[in-house]
N, CA, C and O of each residue as an XYZ file, in Angstrom:
460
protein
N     -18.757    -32.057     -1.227
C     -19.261    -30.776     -0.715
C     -18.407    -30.351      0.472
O     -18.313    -31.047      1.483
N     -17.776    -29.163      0.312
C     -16.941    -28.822      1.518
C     -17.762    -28.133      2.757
O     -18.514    -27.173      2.585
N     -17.511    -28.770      4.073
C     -18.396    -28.585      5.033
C     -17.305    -28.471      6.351
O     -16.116    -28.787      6.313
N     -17.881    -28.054      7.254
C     -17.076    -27.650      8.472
C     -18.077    -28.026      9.623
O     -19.026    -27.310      9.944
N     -17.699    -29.478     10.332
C     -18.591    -29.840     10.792
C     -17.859    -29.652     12.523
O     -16.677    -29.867     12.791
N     -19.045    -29.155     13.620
C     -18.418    -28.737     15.102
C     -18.718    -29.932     15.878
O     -19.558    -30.699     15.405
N     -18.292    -30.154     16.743
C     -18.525    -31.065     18.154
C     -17.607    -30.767     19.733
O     -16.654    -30.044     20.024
N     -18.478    -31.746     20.511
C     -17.938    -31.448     21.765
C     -18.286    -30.598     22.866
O     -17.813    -30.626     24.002
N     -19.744    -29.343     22.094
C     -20.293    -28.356     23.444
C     -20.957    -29.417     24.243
O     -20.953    -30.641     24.377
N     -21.458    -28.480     24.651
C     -22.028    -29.127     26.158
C     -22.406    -28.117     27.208
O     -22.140    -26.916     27.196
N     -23.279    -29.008     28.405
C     -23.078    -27.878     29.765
C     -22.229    -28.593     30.599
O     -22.127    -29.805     30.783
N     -21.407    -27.280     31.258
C     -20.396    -27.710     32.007
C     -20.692    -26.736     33.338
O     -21.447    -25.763     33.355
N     -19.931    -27.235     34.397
C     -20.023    -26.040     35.626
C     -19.203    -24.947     35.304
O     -18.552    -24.957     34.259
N     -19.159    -23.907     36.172
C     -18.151    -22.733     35.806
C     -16.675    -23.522     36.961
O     -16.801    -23.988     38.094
N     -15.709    -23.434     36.320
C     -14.297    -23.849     36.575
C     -13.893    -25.157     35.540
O     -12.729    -25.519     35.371
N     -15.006    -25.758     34.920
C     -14.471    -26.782     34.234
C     -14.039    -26.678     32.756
O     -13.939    -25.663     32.067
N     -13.822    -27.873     32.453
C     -13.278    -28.005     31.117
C     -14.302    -27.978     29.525
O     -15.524    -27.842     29.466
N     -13.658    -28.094     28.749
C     -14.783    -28.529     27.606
C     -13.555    -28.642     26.179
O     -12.590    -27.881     26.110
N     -13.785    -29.490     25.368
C     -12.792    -29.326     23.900
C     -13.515    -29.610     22.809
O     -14.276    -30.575     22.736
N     -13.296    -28.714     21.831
C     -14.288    -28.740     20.746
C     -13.636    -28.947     19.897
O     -12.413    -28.842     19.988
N     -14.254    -29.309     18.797
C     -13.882    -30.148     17.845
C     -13.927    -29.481     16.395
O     -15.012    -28.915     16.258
N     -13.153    -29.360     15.316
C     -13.823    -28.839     14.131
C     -13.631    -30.001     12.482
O     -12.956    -29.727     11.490
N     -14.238    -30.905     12.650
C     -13.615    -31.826     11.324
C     -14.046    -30.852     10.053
O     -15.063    -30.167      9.939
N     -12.632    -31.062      8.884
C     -13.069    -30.447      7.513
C     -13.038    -31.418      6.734
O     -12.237    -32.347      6.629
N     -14.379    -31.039      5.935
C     -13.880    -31.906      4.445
C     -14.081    -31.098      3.159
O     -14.301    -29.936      2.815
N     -13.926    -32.085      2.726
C     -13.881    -31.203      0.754
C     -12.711    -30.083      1.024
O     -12.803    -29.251      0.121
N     -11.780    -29.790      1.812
C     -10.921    -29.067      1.712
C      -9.623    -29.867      1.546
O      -9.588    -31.060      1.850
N      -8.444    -29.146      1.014
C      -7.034    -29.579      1.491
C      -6.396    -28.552      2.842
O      -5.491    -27.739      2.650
N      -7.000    -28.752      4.088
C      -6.771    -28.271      4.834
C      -5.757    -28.043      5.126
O      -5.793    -26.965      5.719
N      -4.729    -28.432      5.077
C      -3.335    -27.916      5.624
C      -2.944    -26.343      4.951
O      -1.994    -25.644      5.304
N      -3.729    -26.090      4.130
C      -3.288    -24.770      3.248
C      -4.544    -23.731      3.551
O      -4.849    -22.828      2.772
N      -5.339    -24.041      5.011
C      -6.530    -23.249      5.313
C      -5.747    -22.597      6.558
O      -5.115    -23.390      7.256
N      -5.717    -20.950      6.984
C      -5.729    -20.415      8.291
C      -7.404    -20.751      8.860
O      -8.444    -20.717      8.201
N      -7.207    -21.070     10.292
C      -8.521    -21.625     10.755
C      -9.263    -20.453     11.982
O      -8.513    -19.644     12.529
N     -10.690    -20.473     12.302
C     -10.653    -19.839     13.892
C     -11.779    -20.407     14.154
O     -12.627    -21.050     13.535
N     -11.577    -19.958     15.413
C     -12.945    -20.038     16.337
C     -13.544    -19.078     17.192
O     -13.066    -18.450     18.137
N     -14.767    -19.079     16.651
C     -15.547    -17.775     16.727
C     -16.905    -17.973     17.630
O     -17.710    -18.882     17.424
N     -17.017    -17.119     18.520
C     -18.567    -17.361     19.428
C     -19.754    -16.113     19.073
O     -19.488    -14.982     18.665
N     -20.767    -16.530     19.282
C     -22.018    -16.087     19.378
C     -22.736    -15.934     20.243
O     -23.707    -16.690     20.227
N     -22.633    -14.721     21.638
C     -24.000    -15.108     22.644
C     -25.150    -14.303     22.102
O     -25.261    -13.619     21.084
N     -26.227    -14.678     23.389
C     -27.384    -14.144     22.515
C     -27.572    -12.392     23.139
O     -27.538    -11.761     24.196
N     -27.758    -12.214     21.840
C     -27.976    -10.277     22.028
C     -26.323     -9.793     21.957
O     -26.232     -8.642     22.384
N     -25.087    -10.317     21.564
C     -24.476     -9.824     21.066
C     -23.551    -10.506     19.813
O     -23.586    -11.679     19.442
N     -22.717     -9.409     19.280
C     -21.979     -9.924     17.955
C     -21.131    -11.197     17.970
O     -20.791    -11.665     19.056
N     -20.859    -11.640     17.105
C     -20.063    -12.799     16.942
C     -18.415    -12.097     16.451
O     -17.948    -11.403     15.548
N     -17.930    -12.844     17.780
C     -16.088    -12.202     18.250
C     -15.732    -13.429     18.276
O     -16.254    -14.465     18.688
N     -14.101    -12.982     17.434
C     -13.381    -14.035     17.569
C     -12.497    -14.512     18.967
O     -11.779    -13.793     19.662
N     -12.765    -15.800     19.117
C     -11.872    -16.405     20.542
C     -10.544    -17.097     19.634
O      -9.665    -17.430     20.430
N     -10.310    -17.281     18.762
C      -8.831    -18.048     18.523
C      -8.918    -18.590     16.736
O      -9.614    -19.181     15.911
N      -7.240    -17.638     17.014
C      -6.824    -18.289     15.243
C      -5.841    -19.007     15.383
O      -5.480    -19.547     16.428
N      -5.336    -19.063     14.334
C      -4.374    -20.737     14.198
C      -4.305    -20.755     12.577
O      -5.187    -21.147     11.814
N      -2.900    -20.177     12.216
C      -2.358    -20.128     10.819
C      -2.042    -21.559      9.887
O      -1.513    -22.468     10.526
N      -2.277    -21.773      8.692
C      -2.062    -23.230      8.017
C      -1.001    -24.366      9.032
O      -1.188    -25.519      9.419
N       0.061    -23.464      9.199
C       1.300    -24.488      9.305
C       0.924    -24.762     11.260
O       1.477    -25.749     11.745
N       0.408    -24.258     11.817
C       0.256    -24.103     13.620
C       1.097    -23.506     13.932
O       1.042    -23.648     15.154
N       2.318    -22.578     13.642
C       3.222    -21.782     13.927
C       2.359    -20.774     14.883
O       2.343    -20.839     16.112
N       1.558    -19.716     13.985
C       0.595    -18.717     14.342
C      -0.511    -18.901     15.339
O      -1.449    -19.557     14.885
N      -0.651    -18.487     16.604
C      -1.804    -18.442     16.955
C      -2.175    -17.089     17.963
O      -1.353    -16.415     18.584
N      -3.477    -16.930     17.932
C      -3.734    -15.737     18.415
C      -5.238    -16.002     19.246
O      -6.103    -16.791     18.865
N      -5.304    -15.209     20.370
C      -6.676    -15.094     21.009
C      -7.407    -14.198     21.798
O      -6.823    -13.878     22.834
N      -8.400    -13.747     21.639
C      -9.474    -12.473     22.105
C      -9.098    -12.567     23.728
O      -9.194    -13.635     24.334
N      -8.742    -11.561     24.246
C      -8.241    -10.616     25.285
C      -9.110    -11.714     26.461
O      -8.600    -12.057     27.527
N     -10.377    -12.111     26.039
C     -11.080    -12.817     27.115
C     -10.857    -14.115     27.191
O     -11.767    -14.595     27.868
N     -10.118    -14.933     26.848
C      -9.817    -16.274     26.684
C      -7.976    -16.452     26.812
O      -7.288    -17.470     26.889
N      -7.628    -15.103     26.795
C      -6.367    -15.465     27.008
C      -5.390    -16.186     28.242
O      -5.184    -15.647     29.330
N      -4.924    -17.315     27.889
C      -4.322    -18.029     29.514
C      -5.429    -19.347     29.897
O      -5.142    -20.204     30.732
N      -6.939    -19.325     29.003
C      -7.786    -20.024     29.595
C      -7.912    -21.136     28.159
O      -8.298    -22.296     28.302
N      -7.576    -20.644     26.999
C      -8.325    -21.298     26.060
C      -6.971    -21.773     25.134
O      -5.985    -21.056     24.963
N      -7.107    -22.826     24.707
C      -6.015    -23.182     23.470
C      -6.112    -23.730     22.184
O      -6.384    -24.929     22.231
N      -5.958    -23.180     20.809
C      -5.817    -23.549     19.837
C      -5.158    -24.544     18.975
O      -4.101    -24.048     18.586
N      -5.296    -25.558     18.574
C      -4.269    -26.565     17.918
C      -5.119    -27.011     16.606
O      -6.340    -26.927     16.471
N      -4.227    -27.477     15.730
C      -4.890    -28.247     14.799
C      -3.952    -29.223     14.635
O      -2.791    -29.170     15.041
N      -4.640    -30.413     13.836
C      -3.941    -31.791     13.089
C      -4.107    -31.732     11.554
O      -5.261    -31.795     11.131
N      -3.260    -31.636     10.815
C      -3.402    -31.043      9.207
C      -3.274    -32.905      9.216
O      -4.042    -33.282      8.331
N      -2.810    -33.749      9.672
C      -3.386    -35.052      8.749
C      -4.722    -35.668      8.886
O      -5.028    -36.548      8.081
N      -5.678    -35.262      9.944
C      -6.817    -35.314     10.149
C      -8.055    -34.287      9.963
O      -9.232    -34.431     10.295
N      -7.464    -33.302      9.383
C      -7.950    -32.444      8.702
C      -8.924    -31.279      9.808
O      -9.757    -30.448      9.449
N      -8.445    -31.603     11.228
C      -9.006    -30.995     12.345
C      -8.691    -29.596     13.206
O      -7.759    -28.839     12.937
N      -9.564    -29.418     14.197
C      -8.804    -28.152     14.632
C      -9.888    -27.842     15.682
O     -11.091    -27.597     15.596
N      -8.654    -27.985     17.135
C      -9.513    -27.979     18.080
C      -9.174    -27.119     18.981
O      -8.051    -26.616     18.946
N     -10.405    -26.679     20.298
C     -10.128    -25.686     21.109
C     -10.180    -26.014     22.710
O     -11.254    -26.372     23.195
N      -9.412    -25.932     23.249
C      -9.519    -26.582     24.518
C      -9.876    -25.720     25.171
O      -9.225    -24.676     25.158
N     -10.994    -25.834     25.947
C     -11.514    -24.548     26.682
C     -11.298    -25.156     28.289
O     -11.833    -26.156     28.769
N     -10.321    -24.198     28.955
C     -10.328    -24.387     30.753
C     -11.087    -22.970     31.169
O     -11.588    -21.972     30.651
N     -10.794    -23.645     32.615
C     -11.473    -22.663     33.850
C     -12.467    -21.313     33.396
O     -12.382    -20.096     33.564
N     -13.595    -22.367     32.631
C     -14.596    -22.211     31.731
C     -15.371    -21.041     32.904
O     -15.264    -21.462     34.056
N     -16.030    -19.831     32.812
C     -16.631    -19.026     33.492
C     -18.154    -18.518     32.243
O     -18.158    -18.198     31.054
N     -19.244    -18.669     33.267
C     -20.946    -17.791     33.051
C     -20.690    -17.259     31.593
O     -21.318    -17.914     30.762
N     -19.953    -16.272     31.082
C     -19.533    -15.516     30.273
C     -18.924    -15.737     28.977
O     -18.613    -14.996     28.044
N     -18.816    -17.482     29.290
C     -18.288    -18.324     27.944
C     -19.520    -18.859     27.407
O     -19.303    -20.056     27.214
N     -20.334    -18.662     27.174
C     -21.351    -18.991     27.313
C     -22.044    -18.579     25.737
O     -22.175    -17.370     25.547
N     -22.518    -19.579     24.533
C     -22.044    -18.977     23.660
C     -22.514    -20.018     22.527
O     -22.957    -20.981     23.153
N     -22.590    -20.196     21.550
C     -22.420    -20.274     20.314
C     -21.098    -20.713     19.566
O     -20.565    -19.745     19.024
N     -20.602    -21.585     19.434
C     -18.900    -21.713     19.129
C     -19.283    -22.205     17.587
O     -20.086    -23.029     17.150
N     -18.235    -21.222     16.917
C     -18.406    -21.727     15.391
C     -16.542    -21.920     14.806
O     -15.527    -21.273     15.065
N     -16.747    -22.837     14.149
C     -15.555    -23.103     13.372
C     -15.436    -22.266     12.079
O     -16.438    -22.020     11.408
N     -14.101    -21.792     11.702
C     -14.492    -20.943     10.771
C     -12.810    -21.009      9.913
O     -11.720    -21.120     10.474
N     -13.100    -20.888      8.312
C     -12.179    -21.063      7.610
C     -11.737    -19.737      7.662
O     -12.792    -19.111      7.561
N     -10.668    -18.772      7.773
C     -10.619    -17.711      7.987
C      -9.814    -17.579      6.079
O     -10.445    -16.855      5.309
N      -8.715    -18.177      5.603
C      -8.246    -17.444      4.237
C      -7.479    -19.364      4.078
O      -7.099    -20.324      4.749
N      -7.655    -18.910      2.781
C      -7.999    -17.874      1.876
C      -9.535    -17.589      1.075
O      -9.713    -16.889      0.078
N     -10.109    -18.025      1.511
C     -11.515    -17.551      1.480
C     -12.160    -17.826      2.938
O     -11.444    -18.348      3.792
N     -13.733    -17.424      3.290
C     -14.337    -17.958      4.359
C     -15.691    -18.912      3.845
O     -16.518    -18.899      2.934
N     -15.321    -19.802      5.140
C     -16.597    -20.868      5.161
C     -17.028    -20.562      7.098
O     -16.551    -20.096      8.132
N     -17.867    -21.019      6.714
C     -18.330    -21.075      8.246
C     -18.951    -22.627      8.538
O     -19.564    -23.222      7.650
N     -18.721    -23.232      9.911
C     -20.070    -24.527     10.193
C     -20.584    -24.107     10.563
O     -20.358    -22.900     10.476
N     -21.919    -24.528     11.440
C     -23.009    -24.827     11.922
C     -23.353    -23.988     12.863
O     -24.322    -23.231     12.936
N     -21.858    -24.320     14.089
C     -21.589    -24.012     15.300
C     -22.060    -24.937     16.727
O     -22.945    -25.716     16.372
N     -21.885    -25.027     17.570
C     -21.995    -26.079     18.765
C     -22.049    -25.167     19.680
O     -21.309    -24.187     19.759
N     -23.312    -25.587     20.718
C     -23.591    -24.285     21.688
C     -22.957    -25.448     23.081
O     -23.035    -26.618     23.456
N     -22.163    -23.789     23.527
C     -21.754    -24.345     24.963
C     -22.178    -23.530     26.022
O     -22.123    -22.300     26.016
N     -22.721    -24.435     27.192
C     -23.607    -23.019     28.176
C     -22.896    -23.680     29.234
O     -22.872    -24.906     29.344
N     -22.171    -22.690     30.209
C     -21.537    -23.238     31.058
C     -22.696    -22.167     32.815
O     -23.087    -21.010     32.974
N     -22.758    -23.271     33.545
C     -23.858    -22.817     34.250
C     -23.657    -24.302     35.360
O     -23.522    -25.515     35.201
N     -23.730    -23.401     36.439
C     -24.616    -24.519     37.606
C     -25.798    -24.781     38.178
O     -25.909    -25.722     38.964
């Protein structure tokens, strides 16, 4: 059964760190473009970061730019997001998401960053 499983939220203070996690299975991932996508509450779900099959490609939402980083491991079938100088406003819902050639979505892993 192909599944997209998240890890790694948490609460953190505002300035710190956090890295999330996305394991795939039932896929041959190396031939998946990947992202990561948030959810707060009372608004839409926007993308924070893509990341094309090969890791050549990556791209990220205007609000994470300089703060957040995209990578994956195609022999571990992973794909992770390093979130710095984490601010109130990251605050969120983080979902892993198969972007093409079709979409899957996981679960998602809530991260509330707060003191």
């Amino acid at each position: 059964q192909a599944q997209l499983v998240e890890s790694g939220g948490g609460l953190v203070q505002p300035g710190g760190s956090l890295r999330l996690s996305c394991a795939a299975s039932g896929f041959i991932f190396s031939n998946l473009d990947m992202g990561w996508y948030r959810q707060a509450p009372g608004k839409e779900r926007e993308l924070v970061a893509f990341i094309n099959s090969n890791g050549y490609r990556r791209e990220y939402g205007d609000s994470v730019k300089g703060r957040f980083t995209i990578s994956r491991d195609n022999s571990a079938s992973r794909v992770y997001l390093q979130m710095n100088s984490l601010k109130s406003e990251d605050t969120a819902v983080y979902y892993c998401k198969v972007v093409r050639p079709f979409q899957h979505w996981g679960q998602g892993t809530q991260v509330t960053v707060s003191s």
